[in-house]
N, C-alpha and C positions, 0 to 999 in steps of 0.2 A: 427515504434515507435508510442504508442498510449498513452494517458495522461488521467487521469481522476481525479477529486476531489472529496476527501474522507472527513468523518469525524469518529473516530477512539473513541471508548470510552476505558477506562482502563483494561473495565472486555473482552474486544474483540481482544487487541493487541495479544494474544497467540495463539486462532486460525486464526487469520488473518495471523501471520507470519509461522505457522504450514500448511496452505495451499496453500502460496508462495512459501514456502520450497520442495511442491509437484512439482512445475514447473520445465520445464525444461530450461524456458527462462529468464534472467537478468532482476531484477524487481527491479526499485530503489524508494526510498518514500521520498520526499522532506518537507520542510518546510522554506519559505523564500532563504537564499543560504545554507542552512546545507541539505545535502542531501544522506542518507545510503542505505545501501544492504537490502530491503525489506524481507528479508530472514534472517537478524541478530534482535536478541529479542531484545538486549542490547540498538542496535540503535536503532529501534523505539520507544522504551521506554523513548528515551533519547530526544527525538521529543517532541516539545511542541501539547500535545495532546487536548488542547483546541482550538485547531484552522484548517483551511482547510488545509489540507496535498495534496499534487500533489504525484500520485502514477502513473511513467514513466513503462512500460510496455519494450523489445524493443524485438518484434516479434508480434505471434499472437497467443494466446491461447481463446479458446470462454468459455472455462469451467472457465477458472479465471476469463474473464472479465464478465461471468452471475456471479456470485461470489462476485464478484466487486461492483456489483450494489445495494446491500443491504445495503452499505455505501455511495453511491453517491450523492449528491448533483445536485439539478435543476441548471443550468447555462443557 
């Protein structure tokens, strides 16, 4: 399981979850304790998107997580 922090603009949540939906691995996208199917539009829409989102991975895909990182945050 690998974690990383996002930040998510409005005009980006479609293909962010249209490229999740390519995985084959369980990818959930948190916000404090609300936390959905990174693969459902509805939910991360429904995600407060002004603010760092934690995007839980649980496997290992390198193509998502290079993917990933055009959203990621310095920590």
């Amino acid at each position: 399981m690998r974690k990383f922090k996002i930040k998510l603009r409005l005009d980006e949540v479609q293909d962010f979850v249209s490229t999740a939906s390519k995985c084959s691995l369980d990818i959930d996208i948190c916000y404090n304790r609300y936390e959905v199917d990174a693969k459902s539009i509805l939910g991360v829409y429904g995600l407060d998107l002004t603010k760092t989102l934690t995007v839980t991975i649980h496997g290992y895909d390198p193509a998502f997580e290079a993917y990933l990182s055009q959203f990621a945050l310095a920590c």
